[in-house]
N, CA, C and O atoms as a GROMACS GRO file, in nm:
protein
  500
    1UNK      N    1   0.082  -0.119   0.000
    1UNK     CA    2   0.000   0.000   0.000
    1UNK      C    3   0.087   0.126   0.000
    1UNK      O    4   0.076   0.218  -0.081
    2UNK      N    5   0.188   0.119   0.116
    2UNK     CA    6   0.301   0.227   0.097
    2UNK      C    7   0.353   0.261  -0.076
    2UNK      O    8   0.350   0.378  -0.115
    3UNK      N    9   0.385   0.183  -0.142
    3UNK     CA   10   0.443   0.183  -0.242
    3UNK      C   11   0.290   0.255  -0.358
    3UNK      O   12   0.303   0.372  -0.394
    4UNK      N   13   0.192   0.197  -0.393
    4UNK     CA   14   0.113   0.285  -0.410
    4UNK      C   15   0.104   0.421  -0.430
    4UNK      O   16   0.077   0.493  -0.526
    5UNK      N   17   0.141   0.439  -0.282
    5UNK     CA   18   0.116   0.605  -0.272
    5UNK      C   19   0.203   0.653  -0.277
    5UNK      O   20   0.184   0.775  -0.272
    6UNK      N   21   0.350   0.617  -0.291
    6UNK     CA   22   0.444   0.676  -0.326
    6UNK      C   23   0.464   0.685  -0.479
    6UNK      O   24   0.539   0.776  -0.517
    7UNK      N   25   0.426   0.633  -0.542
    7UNK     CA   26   0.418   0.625  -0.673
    7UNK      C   27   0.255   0.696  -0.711
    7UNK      O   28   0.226   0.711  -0.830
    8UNK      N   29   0.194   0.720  -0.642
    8UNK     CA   30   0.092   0.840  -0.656
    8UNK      C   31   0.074   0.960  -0.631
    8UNK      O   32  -0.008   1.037  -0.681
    9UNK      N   33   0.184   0.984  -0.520
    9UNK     CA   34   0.258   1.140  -0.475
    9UNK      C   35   0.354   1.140  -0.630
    9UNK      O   36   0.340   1.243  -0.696
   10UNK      N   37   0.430   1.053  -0.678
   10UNK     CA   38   0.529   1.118  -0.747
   10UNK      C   39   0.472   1.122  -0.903
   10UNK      O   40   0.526   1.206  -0.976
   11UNK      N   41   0.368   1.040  -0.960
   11UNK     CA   42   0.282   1.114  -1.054
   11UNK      C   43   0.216   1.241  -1.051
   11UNK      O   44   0.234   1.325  -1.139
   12UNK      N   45   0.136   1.259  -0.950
   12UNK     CA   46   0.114   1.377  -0.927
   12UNK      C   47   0.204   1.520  -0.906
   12UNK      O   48   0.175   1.633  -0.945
   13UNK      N   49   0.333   1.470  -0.824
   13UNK     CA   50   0.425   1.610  -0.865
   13UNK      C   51   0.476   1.568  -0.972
   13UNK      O   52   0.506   1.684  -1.000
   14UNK      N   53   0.520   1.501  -1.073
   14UNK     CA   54   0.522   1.492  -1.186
   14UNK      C   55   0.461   1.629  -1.332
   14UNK      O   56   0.515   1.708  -1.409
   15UNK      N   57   0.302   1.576  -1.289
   15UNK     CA   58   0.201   1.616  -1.370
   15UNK      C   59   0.177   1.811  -1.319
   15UNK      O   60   0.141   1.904  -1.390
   16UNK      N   61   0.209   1.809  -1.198
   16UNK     CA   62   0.216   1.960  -1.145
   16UNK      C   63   0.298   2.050  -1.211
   16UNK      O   64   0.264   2.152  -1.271
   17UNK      N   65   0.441   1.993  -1.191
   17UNK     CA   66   0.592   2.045  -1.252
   17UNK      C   67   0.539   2.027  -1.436
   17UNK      O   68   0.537   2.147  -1.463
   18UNK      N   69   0.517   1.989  -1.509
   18UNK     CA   70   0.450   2.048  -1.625
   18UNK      C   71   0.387   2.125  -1.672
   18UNK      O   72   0.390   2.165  -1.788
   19UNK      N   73   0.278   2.173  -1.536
   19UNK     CA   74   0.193   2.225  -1.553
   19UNK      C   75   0.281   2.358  -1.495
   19UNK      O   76   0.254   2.462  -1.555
   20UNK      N   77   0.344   2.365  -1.428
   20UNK     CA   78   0.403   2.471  -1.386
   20UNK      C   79   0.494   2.539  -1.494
   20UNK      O   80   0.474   2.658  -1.518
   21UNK      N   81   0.602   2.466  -1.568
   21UNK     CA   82   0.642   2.480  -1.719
   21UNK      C   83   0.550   2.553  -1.812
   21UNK      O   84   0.570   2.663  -1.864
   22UNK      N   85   0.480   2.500  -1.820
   22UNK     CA   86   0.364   2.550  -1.939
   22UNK      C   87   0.346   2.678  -1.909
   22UNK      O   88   0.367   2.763  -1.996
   23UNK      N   89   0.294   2.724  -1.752
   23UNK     CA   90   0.240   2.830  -1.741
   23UNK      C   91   0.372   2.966  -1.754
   23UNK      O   92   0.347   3.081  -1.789
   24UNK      N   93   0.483   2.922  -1.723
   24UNK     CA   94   0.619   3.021  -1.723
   24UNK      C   95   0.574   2.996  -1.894
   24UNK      O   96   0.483   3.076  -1.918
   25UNK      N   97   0.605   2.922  -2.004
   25UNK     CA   98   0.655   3.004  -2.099
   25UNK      C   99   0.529   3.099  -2.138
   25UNK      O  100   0.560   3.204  -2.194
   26UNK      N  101   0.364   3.070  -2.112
   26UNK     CA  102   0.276   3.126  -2.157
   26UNK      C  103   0.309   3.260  -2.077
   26UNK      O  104   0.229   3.353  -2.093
   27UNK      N  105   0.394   3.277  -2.012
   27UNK     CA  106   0.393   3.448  -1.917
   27UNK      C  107   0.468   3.511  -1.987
   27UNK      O  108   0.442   3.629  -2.011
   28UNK      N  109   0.598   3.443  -2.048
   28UNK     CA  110   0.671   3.499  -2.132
   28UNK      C  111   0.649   3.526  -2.239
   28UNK      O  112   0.734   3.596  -2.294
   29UNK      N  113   0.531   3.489  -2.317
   29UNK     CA  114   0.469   3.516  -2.394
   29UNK      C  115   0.404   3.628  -2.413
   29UNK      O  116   0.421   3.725  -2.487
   30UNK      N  117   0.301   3.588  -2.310
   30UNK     CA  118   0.253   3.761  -2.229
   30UNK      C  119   0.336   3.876  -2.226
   30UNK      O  120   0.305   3.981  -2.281
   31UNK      N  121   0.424   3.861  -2.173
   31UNK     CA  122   0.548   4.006  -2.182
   31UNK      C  123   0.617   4.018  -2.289
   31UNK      O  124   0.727   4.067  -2.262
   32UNK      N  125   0.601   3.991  -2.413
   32UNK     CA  126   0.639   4.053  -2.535
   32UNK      C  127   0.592   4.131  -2.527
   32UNK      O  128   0.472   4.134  -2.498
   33UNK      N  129   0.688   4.266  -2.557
   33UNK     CA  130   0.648   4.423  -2.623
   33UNK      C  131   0.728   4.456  -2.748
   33UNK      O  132   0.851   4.465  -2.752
   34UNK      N  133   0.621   4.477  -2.874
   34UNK     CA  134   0.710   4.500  -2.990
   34UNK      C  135   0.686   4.630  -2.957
   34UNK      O  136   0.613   4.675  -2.869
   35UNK      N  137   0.787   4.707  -3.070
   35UNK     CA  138   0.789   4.833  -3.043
   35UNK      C  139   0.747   4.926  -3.164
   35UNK      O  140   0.761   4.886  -3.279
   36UNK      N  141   0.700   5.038  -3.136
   36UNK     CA  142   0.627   5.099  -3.254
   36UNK      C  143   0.697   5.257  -3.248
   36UNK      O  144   0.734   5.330  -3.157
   37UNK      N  145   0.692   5.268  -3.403
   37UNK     CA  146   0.704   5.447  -3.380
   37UNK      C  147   0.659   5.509  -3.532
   37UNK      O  148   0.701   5.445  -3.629
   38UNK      N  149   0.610   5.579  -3.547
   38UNK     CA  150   0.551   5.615  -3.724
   38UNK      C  151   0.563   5.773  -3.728
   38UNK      O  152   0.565   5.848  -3.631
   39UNK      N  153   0.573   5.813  -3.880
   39UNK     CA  154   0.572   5.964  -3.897
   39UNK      C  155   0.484   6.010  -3.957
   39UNK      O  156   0.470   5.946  -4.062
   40UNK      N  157   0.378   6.128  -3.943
   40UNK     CA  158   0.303   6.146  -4.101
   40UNK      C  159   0.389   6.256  -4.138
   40UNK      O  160   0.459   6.336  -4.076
   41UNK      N  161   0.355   6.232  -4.281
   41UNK     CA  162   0.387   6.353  -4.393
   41UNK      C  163   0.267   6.379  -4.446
   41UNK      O  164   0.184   6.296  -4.484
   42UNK      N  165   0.255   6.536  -4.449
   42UNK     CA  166   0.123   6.560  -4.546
   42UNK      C  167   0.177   6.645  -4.652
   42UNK      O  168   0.272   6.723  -4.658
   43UNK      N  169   0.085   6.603  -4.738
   43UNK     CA  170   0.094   6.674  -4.862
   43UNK      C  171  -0.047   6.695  -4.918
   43UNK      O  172  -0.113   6.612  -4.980
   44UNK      N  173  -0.088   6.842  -4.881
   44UNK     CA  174  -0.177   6.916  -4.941
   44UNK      C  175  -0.275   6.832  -4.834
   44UNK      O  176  -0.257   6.849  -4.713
   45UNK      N  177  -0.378   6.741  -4.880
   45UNK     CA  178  -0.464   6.691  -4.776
   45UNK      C  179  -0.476   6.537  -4.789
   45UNK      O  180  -0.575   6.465  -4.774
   46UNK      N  181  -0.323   6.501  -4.828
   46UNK     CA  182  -0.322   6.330  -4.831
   46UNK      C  183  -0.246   6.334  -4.712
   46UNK      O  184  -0.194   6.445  -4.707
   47UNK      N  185  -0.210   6.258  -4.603
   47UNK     CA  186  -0.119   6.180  -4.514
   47UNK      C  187  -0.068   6.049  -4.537
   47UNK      O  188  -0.131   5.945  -4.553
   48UNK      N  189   0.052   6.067  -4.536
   48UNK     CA  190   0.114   5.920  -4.508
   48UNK      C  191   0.172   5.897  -4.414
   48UNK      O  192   0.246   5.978  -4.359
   49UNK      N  193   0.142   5.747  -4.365
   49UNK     CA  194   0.220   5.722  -4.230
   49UNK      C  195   0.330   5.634  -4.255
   49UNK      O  196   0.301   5.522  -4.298
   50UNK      N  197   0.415   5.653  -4.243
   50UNK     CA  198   0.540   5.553  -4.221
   50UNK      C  199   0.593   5.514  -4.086
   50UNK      O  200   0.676   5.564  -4.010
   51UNK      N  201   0.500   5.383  -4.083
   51UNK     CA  202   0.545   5.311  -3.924
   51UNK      C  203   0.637   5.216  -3.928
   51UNK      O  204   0.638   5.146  -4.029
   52UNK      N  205   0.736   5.190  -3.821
   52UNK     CA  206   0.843   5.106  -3.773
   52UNK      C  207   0.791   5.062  -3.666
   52UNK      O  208   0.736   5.106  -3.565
   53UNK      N  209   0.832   4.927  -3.733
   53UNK     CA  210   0.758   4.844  -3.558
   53UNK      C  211   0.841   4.714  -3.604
   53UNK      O  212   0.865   4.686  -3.722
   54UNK      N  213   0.891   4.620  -3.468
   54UNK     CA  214   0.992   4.510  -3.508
   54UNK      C  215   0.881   4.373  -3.492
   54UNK      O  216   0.924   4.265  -3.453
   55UNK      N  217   0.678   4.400  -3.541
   55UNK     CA  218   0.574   4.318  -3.516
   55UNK      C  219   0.600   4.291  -3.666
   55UNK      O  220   0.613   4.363  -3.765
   56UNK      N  221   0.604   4.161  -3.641
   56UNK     CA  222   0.592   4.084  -3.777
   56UNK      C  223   0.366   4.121  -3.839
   56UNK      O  224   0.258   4.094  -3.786
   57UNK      N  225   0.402   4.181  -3.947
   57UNK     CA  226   0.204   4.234  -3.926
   57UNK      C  227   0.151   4.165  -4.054
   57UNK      O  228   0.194   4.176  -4.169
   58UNK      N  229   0.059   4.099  -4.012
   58UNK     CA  230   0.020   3.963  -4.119
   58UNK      C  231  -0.102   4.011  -4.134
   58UNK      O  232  -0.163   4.061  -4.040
   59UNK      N  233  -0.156   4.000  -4.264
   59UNK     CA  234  -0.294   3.985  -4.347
   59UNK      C  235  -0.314   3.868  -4.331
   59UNK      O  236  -0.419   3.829  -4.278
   60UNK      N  237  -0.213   3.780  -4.377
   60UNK     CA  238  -0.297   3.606  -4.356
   60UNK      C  239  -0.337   3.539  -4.243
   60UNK      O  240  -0.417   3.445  -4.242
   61UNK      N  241  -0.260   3.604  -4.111
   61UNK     CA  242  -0.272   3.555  -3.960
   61UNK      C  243  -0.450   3.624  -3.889
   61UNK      O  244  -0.531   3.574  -3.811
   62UNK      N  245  -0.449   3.730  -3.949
   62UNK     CA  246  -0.544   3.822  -3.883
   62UNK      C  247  -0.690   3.792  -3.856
   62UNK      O  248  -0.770   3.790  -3.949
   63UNK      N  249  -0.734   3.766  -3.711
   63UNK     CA  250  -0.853   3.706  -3.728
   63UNK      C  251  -0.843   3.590  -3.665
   63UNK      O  252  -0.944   3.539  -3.617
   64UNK      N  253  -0.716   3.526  -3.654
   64UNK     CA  254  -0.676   3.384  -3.619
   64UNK      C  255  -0.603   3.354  -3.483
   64UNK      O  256  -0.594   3.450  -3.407
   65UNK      N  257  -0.556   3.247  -3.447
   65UNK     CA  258  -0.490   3.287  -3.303
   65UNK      C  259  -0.411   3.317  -3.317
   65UNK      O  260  -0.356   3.300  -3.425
   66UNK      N  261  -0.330   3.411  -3.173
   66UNK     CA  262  -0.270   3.471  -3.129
   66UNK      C  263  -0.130   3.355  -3.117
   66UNK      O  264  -0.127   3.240  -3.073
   67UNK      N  265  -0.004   3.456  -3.186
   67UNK     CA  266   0.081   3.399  -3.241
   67UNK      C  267   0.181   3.496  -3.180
   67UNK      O  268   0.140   3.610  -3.202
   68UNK      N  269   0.328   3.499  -3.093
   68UNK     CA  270   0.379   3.575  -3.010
   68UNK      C  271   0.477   3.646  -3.166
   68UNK      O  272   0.516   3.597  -3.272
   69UNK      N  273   0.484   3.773  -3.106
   69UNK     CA  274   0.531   3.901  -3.199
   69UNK      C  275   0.460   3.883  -3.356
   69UNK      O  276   0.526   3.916  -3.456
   70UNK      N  277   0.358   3.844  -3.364
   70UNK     CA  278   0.326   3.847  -3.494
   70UNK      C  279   0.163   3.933  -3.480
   70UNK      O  280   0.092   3.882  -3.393
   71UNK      N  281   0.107   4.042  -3.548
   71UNK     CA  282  -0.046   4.120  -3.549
   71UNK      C  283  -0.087   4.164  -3.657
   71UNK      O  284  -0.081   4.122  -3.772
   72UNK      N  285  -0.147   4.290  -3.592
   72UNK     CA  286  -0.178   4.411  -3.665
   72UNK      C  287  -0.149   4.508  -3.611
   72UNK      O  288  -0.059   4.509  -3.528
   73UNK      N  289  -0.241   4.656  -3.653
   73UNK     CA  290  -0.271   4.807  -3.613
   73UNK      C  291  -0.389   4.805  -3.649
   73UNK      O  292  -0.456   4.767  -3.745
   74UNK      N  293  -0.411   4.878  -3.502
   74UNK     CA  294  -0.567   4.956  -3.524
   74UNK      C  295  -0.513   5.085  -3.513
   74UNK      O  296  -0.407   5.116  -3.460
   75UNK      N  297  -0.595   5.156  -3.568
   75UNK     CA  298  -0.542   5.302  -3.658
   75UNK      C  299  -0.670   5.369  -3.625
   75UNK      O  300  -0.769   5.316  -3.674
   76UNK      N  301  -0.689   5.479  -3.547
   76UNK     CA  302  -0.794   5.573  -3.511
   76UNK      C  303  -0.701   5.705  -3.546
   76UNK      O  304  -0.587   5.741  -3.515
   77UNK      N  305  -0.847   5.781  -3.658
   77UNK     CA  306  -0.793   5.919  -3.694
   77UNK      C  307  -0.899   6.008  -3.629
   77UNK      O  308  -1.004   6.028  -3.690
   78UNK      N  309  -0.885   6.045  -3.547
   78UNK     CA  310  -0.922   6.166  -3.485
   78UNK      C  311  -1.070   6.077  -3.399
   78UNK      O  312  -1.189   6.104  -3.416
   79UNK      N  313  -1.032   6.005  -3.338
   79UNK     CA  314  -1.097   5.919  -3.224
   79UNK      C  315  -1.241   5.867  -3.388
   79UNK      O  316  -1.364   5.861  -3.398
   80UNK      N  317  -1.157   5.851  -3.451
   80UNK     CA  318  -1.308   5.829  -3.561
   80UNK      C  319  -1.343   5.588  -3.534
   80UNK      O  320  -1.337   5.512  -3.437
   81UNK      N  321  -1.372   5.572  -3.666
   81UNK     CA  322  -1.355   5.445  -3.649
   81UNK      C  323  -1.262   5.354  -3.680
   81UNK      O  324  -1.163   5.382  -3.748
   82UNK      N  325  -1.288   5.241  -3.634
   82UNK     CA  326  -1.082   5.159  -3.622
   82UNK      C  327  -1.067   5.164  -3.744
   82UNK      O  328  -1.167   5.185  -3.814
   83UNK      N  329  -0.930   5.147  -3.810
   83UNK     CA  330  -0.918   5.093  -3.947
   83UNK      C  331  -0.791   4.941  -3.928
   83UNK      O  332  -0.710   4.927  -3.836
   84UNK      N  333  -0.799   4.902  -3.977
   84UNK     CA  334  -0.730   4.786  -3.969
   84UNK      C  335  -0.587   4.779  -4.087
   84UNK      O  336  -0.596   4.783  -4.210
   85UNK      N  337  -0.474   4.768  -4.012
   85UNK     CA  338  -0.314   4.806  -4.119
   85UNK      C  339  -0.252   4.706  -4.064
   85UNK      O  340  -0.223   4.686  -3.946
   86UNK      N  341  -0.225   4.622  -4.193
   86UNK     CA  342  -0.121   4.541  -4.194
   86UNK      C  343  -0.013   4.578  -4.291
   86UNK      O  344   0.008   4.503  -4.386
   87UNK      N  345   0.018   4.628  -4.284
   87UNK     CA  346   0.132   4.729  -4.410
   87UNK      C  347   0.218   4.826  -4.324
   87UNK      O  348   0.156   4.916  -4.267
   88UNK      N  349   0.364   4.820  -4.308
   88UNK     CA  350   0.420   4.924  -4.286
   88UNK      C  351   0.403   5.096  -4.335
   88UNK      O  352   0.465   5.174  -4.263
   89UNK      N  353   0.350   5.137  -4.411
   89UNK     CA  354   0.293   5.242  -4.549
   89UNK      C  355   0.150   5.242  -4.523
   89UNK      O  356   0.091   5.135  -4.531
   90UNK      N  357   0.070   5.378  -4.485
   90UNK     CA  358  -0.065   5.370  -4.474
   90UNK      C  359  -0.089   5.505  -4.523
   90UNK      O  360  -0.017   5.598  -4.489
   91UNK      N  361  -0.193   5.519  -4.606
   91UNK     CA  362  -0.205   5.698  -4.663
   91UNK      C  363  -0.360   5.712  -4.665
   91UNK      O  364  -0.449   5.664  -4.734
   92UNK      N  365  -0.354   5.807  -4.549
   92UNK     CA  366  -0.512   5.868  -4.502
   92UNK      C  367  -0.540   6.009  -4.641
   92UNK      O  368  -0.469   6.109  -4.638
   93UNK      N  369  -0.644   5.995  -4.745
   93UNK     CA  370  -0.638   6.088  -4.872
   93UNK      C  371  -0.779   6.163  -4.808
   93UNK      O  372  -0.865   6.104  -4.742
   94UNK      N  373  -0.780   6.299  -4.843
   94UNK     CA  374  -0.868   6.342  -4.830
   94UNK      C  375  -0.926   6.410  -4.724
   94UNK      O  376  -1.040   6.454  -4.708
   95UNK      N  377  -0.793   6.411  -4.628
   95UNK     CA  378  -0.828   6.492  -4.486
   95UNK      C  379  -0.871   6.585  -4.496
   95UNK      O  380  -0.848   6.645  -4.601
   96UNK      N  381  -0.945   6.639  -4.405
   96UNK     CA  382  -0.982   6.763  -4.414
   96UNK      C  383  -0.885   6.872  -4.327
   96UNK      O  384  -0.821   6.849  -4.225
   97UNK      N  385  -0.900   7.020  -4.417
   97UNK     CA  386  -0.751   7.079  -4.310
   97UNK      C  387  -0.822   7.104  -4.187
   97UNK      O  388  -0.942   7.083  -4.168
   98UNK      N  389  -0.718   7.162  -4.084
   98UNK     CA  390  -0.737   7.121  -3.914
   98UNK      C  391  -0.614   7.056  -3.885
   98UNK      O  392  -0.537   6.996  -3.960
   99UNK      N  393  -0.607   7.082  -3.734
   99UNK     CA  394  -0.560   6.989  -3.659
   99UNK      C  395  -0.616   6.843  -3.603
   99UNK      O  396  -0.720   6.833  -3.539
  100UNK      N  397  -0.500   6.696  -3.652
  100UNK     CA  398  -0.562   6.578  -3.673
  100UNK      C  399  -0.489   6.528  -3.574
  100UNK      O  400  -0.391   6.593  -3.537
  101UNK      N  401  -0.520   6.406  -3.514
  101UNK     CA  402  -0.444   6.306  -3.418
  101UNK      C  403  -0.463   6.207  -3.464
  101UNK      O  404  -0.580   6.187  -3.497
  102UNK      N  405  -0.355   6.087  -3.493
  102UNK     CA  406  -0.371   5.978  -3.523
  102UNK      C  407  -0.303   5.877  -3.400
  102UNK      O  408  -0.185   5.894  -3.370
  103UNK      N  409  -0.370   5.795  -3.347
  103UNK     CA  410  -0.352   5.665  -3.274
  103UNK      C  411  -0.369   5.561  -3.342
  103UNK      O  412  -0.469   5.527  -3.405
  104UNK      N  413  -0.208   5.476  -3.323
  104UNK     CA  414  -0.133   5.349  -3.378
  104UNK      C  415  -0.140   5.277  -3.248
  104UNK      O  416  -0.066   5.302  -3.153
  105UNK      N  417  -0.248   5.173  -3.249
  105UNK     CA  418  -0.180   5.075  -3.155
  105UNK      C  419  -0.166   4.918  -3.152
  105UNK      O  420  -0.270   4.863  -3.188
  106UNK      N  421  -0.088   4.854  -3.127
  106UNK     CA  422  -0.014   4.720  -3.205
  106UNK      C  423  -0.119   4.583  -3.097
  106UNK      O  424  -0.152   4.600  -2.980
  107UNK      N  425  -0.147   4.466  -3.176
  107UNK     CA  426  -0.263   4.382  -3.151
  107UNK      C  427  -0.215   4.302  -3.215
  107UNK      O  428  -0.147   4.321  -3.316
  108UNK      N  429  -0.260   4.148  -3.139
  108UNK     CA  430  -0.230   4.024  -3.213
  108UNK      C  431  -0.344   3.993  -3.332
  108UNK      O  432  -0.436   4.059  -3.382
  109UNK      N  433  -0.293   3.869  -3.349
  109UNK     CA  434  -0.376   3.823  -3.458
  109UNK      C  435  -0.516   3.783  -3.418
  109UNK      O  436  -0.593   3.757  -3.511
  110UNK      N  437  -0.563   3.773  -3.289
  110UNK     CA  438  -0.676   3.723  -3.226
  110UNK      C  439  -0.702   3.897  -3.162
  110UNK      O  440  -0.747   3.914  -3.049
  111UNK      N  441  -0.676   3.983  -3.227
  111UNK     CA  442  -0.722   4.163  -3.162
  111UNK      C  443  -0.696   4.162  -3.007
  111UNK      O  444  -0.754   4.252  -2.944
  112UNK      N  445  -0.623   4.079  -2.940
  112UNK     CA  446  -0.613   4.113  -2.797
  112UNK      C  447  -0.451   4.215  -2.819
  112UNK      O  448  -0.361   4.179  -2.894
  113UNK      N  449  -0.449   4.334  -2.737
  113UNK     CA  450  -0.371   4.426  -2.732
  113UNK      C  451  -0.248   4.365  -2.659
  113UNK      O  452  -0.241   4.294  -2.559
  114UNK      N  453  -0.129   4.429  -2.767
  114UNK     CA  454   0.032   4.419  -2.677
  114UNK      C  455   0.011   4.551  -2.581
  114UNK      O  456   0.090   4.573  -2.489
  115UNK      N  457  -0.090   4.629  -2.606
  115UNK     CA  458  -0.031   4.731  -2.499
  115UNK      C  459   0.060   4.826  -2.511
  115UNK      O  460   0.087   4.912  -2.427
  116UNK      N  461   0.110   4.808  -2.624
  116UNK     CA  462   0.156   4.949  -2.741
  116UNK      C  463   0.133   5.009  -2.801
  116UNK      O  464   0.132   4.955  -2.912
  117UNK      N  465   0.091   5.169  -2.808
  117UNK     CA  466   0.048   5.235  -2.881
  117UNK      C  467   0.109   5.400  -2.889
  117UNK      O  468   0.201   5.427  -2.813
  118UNK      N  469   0.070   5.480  -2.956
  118UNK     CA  470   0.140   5.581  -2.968
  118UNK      C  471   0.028   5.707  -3.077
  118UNK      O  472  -0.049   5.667  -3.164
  119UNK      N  473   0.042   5.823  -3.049
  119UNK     CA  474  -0.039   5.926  -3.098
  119UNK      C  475   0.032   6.012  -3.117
  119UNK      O  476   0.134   6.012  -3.048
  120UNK      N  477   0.014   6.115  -3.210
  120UNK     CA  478   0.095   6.210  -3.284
  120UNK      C  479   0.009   6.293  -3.344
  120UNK      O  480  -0.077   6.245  -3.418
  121UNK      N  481   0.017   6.431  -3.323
  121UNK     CA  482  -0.053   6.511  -3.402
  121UNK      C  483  -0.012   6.562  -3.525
  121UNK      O  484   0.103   6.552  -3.567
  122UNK      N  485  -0.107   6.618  -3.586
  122UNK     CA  486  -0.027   6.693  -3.784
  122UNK      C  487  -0.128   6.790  -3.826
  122UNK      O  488  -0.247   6.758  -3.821
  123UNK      N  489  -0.093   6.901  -3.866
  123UNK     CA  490  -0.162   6.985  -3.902
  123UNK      C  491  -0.175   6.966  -4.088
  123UNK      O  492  -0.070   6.963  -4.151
  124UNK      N  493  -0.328   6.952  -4.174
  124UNK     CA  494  -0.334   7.006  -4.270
  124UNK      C  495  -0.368   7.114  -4.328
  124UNK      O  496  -0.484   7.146  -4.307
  125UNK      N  497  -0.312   7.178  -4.390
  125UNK     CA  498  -0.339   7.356  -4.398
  125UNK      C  499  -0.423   7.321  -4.553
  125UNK      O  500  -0.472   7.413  -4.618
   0.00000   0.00000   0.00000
């Protein structure tokens, strides 16, 4: 009977210590931060954004699960509605002049947020 349960204590910490594994690399997972930074240029009342970010940004992933350093951008121009950029190169045509704010912020392939984002203002005259 002794033997039993010694061999049922040591399956069980066995099956724990895996489970404990699993959960460290899924944290490390969690704490990926890619990093983002973009510029606009305007010309007349087109904008272009030229963003740098080291997120691998997939059209084919998007929508699908969550895959570590790989997303998108959600792209809000002037708190309007999301737009969705998978392209380093994004050109907002047709602004109207004013002062504009654009918010870039970086999301997996399943839209749950890295928690990076960034806003920048630009004037079109």
């Amino acid at each position: 009977m002794k033997i039993k349960h010694i061999f049922a204590v040591a399956a069980l910490t066995a099956l724990l210590a895996g489970c404990g594994a699993a959960k460290t690399d899924s944290t490390v997972a969690a704490t990926y931060k890619p990093t983002l930074d973009y510029q606009a240029t305007v010309n007349g009342d087109t904008v272009v954004l030229n963003i740098s970010t080291d997120l691998q940004l997939s059209l084919e992933h998007y929508d699908h699960e969550r895959k570590q350093g790989e997303g998108h951008i959600h792209l809000f121009l002037d708190d309007g509605n999301k737009v969705i950029v998978t392209n380093k190169q994004y050109v907002l045509d047709h602004v109207p002049k004013g002062t504009h704010q654009v918010t870039l912020s970086l999301h997996n392939n399943d839209h749950t947020p890295y928690n990076v984002s960034k806003t920048i203002s630009f004037e079109v005259k």
